[in-house]
N, C-alpha and C positions, 0 to 999 in steps of 0.2 A: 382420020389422021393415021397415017403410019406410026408400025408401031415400032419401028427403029426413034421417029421421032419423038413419040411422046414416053418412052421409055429408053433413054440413050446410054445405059451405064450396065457394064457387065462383070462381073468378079472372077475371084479365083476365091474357093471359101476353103480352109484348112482345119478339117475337123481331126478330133483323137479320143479314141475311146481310153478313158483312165484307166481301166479294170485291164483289158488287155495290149494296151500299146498300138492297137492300130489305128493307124494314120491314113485319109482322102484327102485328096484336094477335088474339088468340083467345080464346074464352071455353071455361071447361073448368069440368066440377060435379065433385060424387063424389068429396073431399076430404074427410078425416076430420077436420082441422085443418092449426093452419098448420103444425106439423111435418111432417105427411103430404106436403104440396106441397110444400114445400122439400128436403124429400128427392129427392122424385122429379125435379126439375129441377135439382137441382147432383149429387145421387152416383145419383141413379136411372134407370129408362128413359127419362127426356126429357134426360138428360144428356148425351147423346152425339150428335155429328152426323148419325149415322144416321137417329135418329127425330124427332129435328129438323127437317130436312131434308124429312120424309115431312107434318109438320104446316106447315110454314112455302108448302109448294109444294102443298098441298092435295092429297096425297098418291094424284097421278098418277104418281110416278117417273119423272116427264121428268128432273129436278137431282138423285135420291137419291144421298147422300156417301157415300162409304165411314165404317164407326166413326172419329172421332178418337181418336190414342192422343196427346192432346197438348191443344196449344188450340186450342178449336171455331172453326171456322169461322162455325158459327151459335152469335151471341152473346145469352143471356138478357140484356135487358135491362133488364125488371121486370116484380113482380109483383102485382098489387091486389086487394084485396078486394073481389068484385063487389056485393055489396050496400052495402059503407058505403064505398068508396073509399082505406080503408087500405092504407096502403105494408106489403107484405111483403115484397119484397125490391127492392133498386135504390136 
């Protein structure tokens, strides 16, 4: 199966680092829907500073955080639907 098909939903993710103020947006595919990415950015692999940290700093490991076991440092601050513009999270 294509994987446009069986993965049809793409983003805009708006990250910010608290401590310094800077701010990405990045664009990510390969979302099953919007449950899929909301999972994975609040209880999943992009939920934790670690690999946040690794996307947000274009994952040289100059700034790589340790896990947060608390509140992230790197804050989601929203998510869109890359083709229609829809707010999915924020």
């Amino acid at each position: 199966m294509d994987d446009e098909l069986k993965f049809p939903l793409s983003v805009y993710i708006k990250l910010r680092d608290k401590v310094s103020g800077f701010e990405k947006v990045l664009y990510q595919s390969k979302y099953r829907d919007v449950d899929h990415v909301l999972y994975q950015w609040i209880d999943g692999n992009y939920s934790c500073d670690c690999n946040r940290s690794l996307l947000l700093w274009d994952w040289n490991g100059e700034k790589t955080l340790e896990c947060s076991s608390g509140e992230n440092q790197i804050e989601l601050i929203s998510i869109h639907n890359a083709k229609t513009g829809e707010v999915i999270y924020g």
